[in-house]
N, C-alpha and C positions, 0 to 999 in steps of 0.2 A: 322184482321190487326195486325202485328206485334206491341207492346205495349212498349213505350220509356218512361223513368224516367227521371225527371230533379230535380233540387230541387226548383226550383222558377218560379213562373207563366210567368211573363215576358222573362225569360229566353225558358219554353213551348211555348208561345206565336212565336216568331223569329224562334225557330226552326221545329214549325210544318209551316210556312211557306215557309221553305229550301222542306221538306221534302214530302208533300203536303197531299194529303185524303186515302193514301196508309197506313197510320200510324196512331197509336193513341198515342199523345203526350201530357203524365202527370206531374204532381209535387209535388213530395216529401214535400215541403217544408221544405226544410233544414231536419237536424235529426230528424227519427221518433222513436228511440230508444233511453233512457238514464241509466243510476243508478238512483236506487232509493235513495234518500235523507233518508239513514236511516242506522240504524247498519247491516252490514252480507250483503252489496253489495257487496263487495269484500272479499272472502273468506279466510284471509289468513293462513286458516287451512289446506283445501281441493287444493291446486294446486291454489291459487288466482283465480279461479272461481269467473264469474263474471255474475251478477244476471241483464238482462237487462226488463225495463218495457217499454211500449209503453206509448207514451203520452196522452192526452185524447181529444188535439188538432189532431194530428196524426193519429188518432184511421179510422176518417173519410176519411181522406186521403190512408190509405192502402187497407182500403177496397174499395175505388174506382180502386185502382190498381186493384184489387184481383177481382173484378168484371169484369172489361175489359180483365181478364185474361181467362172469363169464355168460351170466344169466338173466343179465340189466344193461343196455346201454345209456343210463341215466347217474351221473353222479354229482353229488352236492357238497360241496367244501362248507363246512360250517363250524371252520376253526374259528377262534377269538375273536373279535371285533377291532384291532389294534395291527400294528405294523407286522409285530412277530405271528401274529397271526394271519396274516394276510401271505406272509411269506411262508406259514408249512402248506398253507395252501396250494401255493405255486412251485414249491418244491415237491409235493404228493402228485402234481398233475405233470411234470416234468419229468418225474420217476417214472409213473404210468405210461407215459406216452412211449419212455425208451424200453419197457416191457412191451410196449406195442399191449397193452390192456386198455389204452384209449385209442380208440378207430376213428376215422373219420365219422361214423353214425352214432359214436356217442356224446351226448348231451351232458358238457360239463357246467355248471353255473354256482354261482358263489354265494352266499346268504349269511348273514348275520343281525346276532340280537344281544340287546345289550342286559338281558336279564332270560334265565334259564325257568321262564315261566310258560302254561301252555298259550296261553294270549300272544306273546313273545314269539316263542317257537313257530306258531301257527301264524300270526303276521308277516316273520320271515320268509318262509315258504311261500307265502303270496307274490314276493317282491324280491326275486333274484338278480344277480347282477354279472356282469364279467370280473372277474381279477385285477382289482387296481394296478394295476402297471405302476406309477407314479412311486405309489407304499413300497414298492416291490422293490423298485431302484433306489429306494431311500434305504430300504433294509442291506442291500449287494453292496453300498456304497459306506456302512457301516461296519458291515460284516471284512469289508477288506481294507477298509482303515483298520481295523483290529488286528486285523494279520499281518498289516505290514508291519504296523508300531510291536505288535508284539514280537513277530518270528523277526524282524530284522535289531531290535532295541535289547530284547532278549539276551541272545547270543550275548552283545557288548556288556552284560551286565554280567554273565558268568567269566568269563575271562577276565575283565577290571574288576570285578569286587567279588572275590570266593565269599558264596553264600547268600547272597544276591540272587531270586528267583527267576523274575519276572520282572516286566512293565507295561501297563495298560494305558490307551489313549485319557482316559478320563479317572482310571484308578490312580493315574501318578499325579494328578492335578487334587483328588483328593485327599491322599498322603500327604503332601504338601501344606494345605489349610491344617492338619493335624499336628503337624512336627513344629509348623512357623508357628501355631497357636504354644507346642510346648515352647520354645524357644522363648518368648515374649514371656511367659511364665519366668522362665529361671532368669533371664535378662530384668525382671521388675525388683522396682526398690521402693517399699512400702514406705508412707509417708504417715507422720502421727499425725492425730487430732481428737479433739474432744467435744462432748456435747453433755450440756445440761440439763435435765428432766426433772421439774418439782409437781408433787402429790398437791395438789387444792382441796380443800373444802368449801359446797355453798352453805350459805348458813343455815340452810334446813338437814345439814348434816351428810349432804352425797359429797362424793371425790369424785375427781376426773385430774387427768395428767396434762401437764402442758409441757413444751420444752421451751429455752430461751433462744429468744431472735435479736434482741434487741440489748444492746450493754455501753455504758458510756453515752446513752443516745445513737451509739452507731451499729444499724443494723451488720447482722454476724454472717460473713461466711463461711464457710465450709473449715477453713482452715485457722481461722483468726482464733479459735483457740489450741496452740499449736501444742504444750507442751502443759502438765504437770502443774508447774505454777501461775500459768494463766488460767488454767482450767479452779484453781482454788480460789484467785480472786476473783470469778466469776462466782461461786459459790457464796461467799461472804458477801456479794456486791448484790446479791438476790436477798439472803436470809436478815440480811441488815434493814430492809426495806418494808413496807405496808404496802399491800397489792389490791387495786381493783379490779373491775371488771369494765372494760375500756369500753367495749362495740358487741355487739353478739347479730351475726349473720347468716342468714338459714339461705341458700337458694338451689333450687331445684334442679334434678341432673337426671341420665336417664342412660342405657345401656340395651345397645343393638343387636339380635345374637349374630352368633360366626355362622359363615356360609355354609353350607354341608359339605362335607369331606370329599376330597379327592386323594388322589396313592400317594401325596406328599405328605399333607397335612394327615390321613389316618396316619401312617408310620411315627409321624411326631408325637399326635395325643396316645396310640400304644406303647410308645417309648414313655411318656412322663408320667402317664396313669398307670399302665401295670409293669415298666420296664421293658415290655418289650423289645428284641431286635427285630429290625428294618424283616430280617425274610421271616423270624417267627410271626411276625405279623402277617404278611402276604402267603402264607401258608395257610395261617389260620381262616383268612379272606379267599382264597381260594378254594377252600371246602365249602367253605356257606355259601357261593357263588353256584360252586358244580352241583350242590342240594335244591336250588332254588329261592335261595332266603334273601338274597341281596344280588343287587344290580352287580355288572362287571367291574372289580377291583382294579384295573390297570386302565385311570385316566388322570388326565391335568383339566378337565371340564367342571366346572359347579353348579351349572344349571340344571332345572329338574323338569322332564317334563310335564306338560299341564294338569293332564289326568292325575298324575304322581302330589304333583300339590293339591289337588282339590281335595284326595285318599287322604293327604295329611291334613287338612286345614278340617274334616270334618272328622280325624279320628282326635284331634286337642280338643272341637268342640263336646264330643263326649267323653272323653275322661278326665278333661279338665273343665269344664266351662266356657259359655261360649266369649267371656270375659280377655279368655288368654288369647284370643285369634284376632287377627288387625283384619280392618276392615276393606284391604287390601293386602292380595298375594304379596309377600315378598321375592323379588327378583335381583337375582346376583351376576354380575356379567364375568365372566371369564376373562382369565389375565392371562392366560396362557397364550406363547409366541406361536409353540404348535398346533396348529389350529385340526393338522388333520387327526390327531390322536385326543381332542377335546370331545370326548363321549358326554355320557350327562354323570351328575355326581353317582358318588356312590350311597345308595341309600336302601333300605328294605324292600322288598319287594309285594307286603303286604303290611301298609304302616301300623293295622291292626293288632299286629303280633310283637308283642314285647317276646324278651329272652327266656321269660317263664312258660310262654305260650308256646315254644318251639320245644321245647324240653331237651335240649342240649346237651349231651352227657361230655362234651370235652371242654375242662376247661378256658382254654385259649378260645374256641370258637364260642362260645358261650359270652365270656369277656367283651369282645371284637363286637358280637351283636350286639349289646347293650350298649355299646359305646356308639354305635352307627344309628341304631334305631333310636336312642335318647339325641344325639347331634342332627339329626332331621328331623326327627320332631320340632326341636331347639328351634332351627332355623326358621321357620312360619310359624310362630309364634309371636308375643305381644314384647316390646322391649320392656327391661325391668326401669322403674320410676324410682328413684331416692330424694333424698332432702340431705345434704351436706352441709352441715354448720363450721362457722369458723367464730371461735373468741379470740380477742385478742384483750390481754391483762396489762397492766402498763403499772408503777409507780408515782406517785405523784408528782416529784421530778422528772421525769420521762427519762428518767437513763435508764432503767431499765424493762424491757417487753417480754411477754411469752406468747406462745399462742399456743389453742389447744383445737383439736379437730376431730370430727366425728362426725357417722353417717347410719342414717335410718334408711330402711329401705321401703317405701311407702307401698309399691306393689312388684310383686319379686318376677312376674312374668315368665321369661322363659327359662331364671335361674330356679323355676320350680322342679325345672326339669333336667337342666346340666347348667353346667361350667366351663368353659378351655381353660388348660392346664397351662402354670407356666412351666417357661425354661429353667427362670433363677426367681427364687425367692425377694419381695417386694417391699417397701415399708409398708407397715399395716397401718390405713388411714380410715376403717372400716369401724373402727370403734365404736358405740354410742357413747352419745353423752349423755347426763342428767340435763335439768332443767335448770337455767343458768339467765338469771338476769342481765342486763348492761345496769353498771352503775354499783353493784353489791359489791361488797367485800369480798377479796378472794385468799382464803386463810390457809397456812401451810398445814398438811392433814400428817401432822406430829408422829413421828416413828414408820410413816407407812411405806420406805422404800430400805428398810434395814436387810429384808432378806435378799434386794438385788444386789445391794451391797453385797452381801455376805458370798451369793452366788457368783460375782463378780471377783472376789477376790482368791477365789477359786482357782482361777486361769494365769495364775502368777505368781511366781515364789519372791520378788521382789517387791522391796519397802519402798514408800518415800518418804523421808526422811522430813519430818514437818519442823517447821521452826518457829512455832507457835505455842500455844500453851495448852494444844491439845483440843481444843473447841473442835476437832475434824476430824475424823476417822479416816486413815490412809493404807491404800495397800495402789501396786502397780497396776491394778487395771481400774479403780474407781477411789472417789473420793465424794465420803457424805459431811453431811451438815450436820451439828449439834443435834440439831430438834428433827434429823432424820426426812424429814420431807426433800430434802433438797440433795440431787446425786448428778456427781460428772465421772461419765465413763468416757475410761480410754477406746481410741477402734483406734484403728489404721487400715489403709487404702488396701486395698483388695489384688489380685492379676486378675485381668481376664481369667474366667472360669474354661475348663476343659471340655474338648465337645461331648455332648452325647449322641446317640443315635439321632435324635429329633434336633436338637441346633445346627449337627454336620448336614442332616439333608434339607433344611431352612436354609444353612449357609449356601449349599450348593444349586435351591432354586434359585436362589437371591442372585447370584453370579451367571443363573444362565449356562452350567453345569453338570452335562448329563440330562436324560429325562426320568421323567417319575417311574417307568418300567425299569431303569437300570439302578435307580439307588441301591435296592435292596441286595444285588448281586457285587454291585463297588464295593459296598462297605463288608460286606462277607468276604469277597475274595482278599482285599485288606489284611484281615485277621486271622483267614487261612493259612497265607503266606508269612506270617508270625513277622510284618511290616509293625503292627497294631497291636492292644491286647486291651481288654475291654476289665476295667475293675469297677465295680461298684459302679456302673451303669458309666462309667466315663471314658473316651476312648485317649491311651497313655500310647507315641508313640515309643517302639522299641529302638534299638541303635542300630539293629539293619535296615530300621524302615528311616531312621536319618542320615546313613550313609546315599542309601538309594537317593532319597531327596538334594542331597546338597548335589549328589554329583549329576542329577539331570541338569540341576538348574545351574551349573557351570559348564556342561557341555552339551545340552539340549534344552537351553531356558528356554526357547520358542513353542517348545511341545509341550511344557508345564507352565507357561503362563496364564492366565486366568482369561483376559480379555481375546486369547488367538481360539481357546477351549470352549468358551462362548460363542465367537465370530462362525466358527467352522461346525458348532449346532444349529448354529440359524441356516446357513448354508446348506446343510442336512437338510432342515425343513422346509427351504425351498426345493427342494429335488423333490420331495413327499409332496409339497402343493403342483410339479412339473414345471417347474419356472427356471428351472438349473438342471443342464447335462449333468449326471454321475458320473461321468471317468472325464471328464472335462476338468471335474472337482480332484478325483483320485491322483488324474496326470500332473495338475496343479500343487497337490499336498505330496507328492512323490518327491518331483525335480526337488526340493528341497530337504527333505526329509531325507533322502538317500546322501546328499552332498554333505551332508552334518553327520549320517553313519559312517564316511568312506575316510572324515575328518579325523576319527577316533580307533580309529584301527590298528595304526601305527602307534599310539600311547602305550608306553609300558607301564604296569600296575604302579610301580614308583615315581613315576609322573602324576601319576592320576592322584595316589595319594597324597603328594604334596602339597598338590591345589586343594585337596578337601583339607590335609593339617592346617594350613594358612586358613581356608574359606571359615573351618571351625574354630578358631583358636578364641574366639571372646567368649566359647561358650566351655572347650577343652581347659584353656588355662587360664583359668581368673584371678587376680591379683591376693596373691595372700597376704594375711595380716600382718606377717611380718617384714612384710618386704621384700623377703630374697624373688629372686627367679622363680616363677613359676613350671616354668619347664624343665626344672631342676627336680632329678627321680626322688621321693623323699623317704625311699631307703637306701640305698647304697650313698645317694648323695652326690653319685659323680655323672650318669647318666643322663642324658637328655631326650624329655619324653616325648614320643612318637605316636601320631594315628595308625593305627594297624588293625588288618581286617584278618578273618578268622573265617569258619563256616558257618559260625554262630553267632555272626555280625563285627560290629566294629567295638574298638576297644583302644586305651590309651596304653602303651606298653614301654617300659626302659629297654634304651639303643643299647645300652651294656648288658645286652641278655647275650649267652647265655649262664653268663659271673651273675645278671643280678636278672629275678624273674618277677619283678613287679608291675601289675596289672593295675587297672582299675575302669568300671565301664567311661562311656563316652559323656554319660548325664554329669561328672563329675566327681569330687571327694564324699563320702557316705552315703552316695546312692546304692542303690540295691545291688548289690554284687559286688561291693569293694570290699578289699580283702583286708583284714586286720590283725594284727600279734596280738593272740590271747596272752600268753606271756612264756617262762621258758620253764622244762622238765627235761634232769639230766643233762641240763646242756644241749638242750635243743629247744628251737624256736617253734611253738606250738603257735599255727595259723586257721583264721578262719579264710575262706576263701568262696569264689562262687564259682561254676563247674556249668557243662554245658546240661547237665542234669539237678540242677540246684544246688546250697550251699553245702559244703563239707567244711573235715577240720582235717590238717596236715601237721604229721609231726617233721620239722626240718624242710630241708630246701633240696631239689634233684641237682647230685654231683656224679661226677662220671663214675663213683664210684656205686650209686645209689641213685637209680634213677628214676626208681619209681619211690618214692618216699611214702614210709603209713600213712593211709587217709580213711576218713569214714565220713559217707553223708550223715545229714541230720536226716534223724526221723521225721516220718509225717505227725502235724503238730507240734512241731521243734521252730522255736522264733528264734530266726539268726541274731533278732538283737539282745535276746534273753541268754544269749551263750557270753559261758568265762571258762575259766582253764579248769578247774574240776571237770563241771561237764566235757569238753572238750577229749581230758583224760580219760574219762569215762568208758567215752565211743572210741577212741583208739587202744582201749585194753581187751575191747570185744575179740573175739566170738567171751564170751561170761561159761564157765565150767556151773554148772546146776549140781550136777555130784555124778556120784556113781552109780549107773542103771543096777536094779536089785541081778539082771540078769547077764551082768558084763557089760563092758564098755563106757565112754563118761558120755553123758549128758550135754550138748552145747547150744547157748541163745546167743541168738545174734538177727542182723538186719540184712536184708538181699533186697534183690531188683524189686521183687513183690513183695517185701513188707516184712515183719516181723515171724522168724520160723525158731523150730528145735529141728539139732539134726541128732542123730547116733547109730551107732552100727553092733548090731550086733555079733559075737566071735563068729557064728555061725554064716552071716549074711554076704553078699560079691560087694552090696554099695551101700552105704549109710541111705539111715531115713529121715527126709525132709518135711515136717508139721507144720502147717503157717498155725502161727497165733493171734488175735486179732488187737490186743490192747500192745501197744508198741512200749509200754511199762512192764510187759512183761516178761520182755528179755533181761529188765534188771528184776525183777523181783519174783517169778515163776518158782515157786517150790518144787523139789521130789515127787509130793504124790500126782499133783496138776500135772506135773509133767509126763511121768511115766502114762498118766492115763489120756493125754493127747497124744500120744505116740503110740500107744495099744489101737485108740481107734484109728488112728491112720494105716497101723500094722492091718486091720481088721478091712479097709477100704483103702487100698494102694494106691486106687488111680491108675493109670497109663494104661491098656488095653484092657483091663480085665475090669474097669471100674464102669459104673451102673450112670447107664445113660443119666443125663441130665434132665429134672422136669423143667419143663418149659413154663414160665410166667402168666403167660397168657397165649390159649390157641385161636387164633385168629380165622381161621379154614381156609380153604385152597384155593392156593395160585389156577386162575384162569386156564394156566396150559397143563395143570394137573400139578399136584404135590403142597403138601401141607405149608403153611405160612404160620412161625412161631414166635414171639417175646422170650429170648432167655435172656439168664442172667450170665453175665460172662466179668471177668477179672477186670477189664477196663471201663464195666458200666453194662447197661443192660442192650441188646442187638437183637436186630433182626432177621431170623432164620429161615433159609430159602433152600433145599437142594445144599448146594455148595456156595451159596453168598450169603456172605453174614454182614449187615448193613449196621453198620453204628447208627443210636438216633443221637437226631441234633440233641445240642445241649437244649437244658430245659426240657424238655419234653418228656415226661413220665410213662411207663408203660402201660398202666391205665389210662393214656392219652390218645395212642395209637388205633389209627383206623386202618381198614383193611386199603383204602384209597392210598393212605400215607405209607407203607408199606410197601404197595407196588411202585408208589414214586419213590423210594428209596431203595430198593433192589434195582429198578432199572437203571437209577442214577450209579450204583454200587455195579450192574453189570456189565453200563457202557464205557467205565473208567477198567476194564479189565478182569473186575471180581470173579467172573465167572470160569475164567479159565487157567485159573490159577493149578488146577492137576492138568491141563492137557500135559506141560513139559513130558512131566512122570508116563503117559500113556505112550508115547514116543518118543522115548529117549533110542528106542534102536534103531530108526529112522532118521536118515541125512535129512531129509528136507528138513524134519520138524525142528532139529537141531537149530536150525537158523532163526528158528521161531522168537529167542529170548532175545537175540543181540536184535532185531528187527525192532522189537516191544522198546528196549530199552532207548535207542534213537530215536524211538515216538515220544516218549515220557519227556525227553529235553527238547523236544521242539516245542513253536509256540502255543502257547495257552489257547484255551477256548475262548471264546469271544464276551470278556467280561466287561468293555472299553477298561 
């Protein structure tokens, strides 16, 4: 039987179902080929020669191929449809060949489909092909830009800046967009102004709002009410006045929908619809892909093909009408530079099937399909049609105007069906209006903006001081009118807003940055390497991922510039069209690239820091309010503060350490981590402080005499900014005495690495016993009998070898090469249990979410980083060789990165 490759089981699974017992249908999984993590993968002596090893996950896997080979000389590559795909192809036949499992009499050919249907599957098989070559050397030519930038930039980064991971050809160019975006943040100086909105009534009794454009006769900009008391005599310069109704103008408008989805733009609308991250998203995309339910997830293409539009243009005409459908297809052309990775969109595979019709039991993939299958629908659809009015109200002097605006939506077309989501929040000009004459009286509609008022006044504990006889209600963020119709609120200018996942990979198509299969792995790796830290859907960078930044871009700005990261992906994708030698390219990006590593070599760490102290200094020392020196330590007072790196990044620290140990992070004064005097007890200076494990409190300062000084984290649930010296006192009088056990010995709560425990020991017992308790209150307040009876049942269930297996969460059933696949629940969160690999699931991800698919991709992901042989040491420890086994491991673990750019 002719022998077919895939790379993922589940994906094998669907398609030896297409294909039926004619075939034998394998899996790769994923790459069985890489660089070794070590010096001399990349030649760049010999022609970049490139050194590839087999995995030792993989190893099993090929030679399953290579066995089913024994009994077919016919094999089919039918990995992914896309570069990376194209390359485990050529790496699975490159493997085979040096087993000598491919002979000259066997028949290799290559086939691909851009959706896992039988039509699909069974089309491809018609229409086999050779191994693009081209793809193949676009993939070798990335894969060893990565290794150089990494294993050679690497290195330079652990010796100049302790704590400093890594650096990726396109990971450090997106760090960058992150850190300059915060920078431009804390560099902004928000500018006042004001705007005036008055309540109307027509005189059949409706309201509608207007704001003021027009004052003195001279149309208002932005700023021209700059302050407090221009903003009041606008106010009185409106309510003083008789208002009509100047012009009233309807004209017609209309809204085209958005293209259907490609890997960029889904990742954006997962990001601002359900929060999603860039890979939960392509995870979740990748199940519905290997199920059948939707086209291939990894393209920059938006075109659909023909059959696909007609499926959709007659599944709107029956459940919508045949009203919603235009009378021609709509056609989107691709903008995409890469032309050979422009597949068609991503879109269902059956547009008859909503998300209810698939019965989806996980919610991520469940989400993902309604968002794709509603977005192509969308797309061949009828544009939506409105009517947009504009008044404009004037006074009979014409000093002063408002205008009021609002929109009907005459026929809603394909917003019957979606919407694209923004980034930032818009003015709302959506309104309706009433029915509003030109020429009628426009009457202030008497009290009806008192609760914005009120709401407004909300946001400020300061007065303005009126100097009037009270006609005006005053507080710091608004100012109304006697008769309440009439309100000026304070705003002030904004920063740029912080990226999220969907504006970071917008920003990065926009620049020509990376392509749409690498987002998802940039931005992860990011935040891996604790560069990044992702709050409330925004990515914040950290001060290691600002050190790293500042110091490329002073001693390898060429490699993080935006326009060279661009140039050199186009480049790429001329190699993928065959129009550019690859090591023409590689020998090109070397010669210089090596000349700027051999520059940096000789730098000692106090060189290097010097340039980043100066490079940072507008952002380290900003001008204080009183004038003095900035750089002046503002505890001891004599000291002059220093940029200093750490293993937990960078930090601002007093030159007169170790007399004065004043820290504070690199964001500046009362960012998150600066440390502050709660106040003094006994004659000691009780500190908050932040630690490489979050905030603590320290009683005193380390002297030679006292070098570790009392300290105690804050519990979980403890806000550093809600602490004062009680509390403070509190946690450093800990371990807390509960009383005396009825059966000997005292009772003691207190907080450890895992949380809230009781310990005690009984006269009888070799070692005290350890209770966790789960409310972190109740180490202060845990009574006698609570107590003694959490320590009975712990007495009762000890733990450590004698204690009662763990049940498992959920059982999942058995690993393919035998042995149960479990959900437990473990101390750090809930993991995945294999044999001996225990797989943490990504964040987000619930354990009724897990498939058996997502499981073996996270064990093996878990097996090829090492997990799996974490007892071999212990089984040979009496054995010389094996002994060499950890120091070997541990030289792998600091070489370079995998191939994230």
């Amino acid at each position: 039987m002719p022998v077919v490759v895939v790379e993922s089981p589940a994906k094998a699974k669907t398609i030896n179902k297409y294909l039926g017992s004619d075939y034998t249908v394998l899996a790769s999984y994923g790459h069985v080929r890489d660089l070794p993590p070590k010096d001399g993968s990349v030649d760049t002596e010999n022609g970049f020669e490139m050194k590839w090893e087999i995995g030792n996950d993989s190893r099993k896997h090929v030679a399953a191929i290579a066995e089913a080979l024994k009994t077919d000389d016919t094999l089919i590559l039918a990995t992914d449809p896309d570069r990376e795909g194209e390359a485990i192809s050529w790496h699975l036949k490159e493997a085979l060949t040096k087993r000598r499992s491919i002979k000259k009499s066997t028949h290799v050919s290559r086939v691909t489909f851009n959706a896992i249907t039988k039509a699909a599957v069974t089309e491809a098989m018609k229409n086999p092909r050779d191994i693009d070559a081209p793809l193949v050397e676009a993939y070798l030519a990335r894969r060893a830009l990565d290794y150089l930038v990494g294993f050679n930039l690497s290195p330079v980064l652990w010796r100049k800046l302790p704590g400093a991971r890594s650096a990726g050809r396109v990971q450090s160019v997106c760090l960058r967009l992150i850190v300059e975006r915060e920078m431009e943040i804390e560099a902004f100086n928000p500018r006042e102004y004001w705007q005036v909105k008055v309540q109307l009534s027509t005189p059949r009794g409706q309201s509608y709002e207007a704001r003021l454009t027009t004052l003195a006769g001279k149309k208002l900009d932005k700023f021209d009410l700059a302050n407090a008391t221009q903003a009041e005599m606008a106010v009185q310069a409106v309510s003083s006045r008789a208002l009509s109704v100047a012009s009233v103008e309807a004209k017609p408008a209309s809204r085209n929908p958005s293209a259907p989805f490609m890997t960029s733009t889904l990742q954006q609308e997962a990001s601002r619809k359900f929060g999603m991250g860039a890979r939960q998203a392509m995870n979740a995309a990748q199940r519905l892909y290997e199920a059948g339910y939707i086209t291939y997830m990894r393209t920059d293409g938006i075109d659909m093909a023909p059959e696909a539009v007609t499926a959709c243009r007659d599944a709107i005409k029956d459940r919508f009408g045949a009203e919603y459908v235009p009378s021609n297809p709509r056609i989107y052309k691709n903008k995409a530079k890469n032309a050979q990775e422009a597949h068609e969109c991503i879109r269902p595979t059956d547009m008859t099937k909503d998300a209810s019709a698939l019965k989806l039991t996980e919610d991520d993939q469940r989400k993902l399909y309604d968002l794709i299958w509603k977005r192509t629908l969308a797309c061949q659809m009828e544009g939506a049609r409105f009517e947009r009015t504009t008044v404009e109200i004037a006074s009979e002097d014409g000093q002063v105007g408002l205008r009021a605006t609002g929109q009907v939506v005459v026929f809603d077309g394909f917003l019957k069906v979606y919407e694209e989501g923004r980034d930032e929040p818009v003015e709302d000009d959506d309104k309706r209006l009433p029915q509003i004459m030109q020429g009628e009286p426009a009457k202030f509609a008497a009290g009806s903006l008192q609760g914005a008022y009120d709401k407004a006044g909300e946001k400020t504990d300061s007065v303005i001081e009126s100097g009037d006889t009270g006609a005006m209600q005053k507080n710091g963020a608004a100012i109304l009118s006697s008769n309440g119709a009439i309100l000026a609120l304070q705003s002030h200018t904004q920063p740029p807003p912080r990226y999220t996942e969907a504006t970071l990979v917008k920003r990065m198509e926009e620049l020509g940055i990376g392509r749409p299969s690498t987002y998802a792995s940039v931005i992860t790796t990011i935040q891996d390497r604790e560069y990044v830290r992702k709050e409330q859907n925004r990515l914040f960078p950290e001060d290691k991922g600002r050190i790293v930044t500042i110091f490329l871009l002073n001693f390898f700005k060429r490699y993080v510039e935006y326009d060279f990261t661009a140039a050199l992906e186009d480049e790429l994708d001329q190699v993928s069209a065959g129009d550019e030698d690859y090591k023409e390219l590689l020998a090109k990006f070397w010669r210089d690239f090596s000349a700027a590593i051999s520059e940096t070599s000789d730098l000692r760490i106090s060189e290097v820091l010097d340039v980043l102290d100066e490079a940072l200094a507008p952002q380290l020392y900003p001008p204080r309010e009183d004038g003095t020196d900035p750089r002046i330590c503002p505890k001891c007072g004599v000291g002059q503060l220093h940029l200093k790196t750490s293993r937990t990044g960078g930090f601002v620290g007093c030159g007169n350490y170790p007399e004065c140990t004043y820290t504070r992070p690199i964001a500046g004064e009362g960012a998150e981590g600066d440390e502050r005097l709660l106040g003094e007890d006994a004659g000691d200076e009780i500190w908050l402080k932040a630690g490489r494990f979050g905030p603590y409190v320290q009683r005193g300062e380390p002297t030679p005499e006292n070098k570790k000084p009392p300290r105690a984290s804050l519990p979980r649930g403890w806000n550093k900014d809600d602490m004062d010296l009680a509390k403070a006192l509190t946690l450093l009088s800990l371990p807390r005495e509960v009383g005396e056990h009825p059966e000997g010995g005292v009772i003691k709560a207190n907080f450890g690495r895992f949380g809230p425990y009781l310990m005690h020991q009984l006269p009888d017992e070799e070692k005290p016993v350890y209770a966790n308790i789960k409310d972190p209150n109740d180490v202060f307040e845990i009574g006698m009998n609570r107590a003694v009876e959490v320590l009975a049942e712990k007495r009762a269930n000890p733990g450590g070898r004698g204690r009662t297996a763990a049940k498992p969460l959920r059982e999942l059933g058995d690993h393919p090469d035998g042995g149960a696949i479990n959900v437990m629940e473990g101390r750090y969160g809930p993991y995945i249990k294999y044999e001996k690999i225990n797989a943490t699931l990504p964040k987000g991800v619930e354990p009724d979410q897990v498939t058996m698919e997502m499981a073996l991709e996270l064990i093996n992901e878990k097996a090829s980083k090492g997990g799996k042989k974490k007892a071999a040491p212990k089984k040979a420890a009496a054995k010389k060789p094996a002994a060499k086994k950890p120091a070997a491991k541990k030289t792998t673990k600091k070489a370079a990165p995998k191939s994230d750019e």
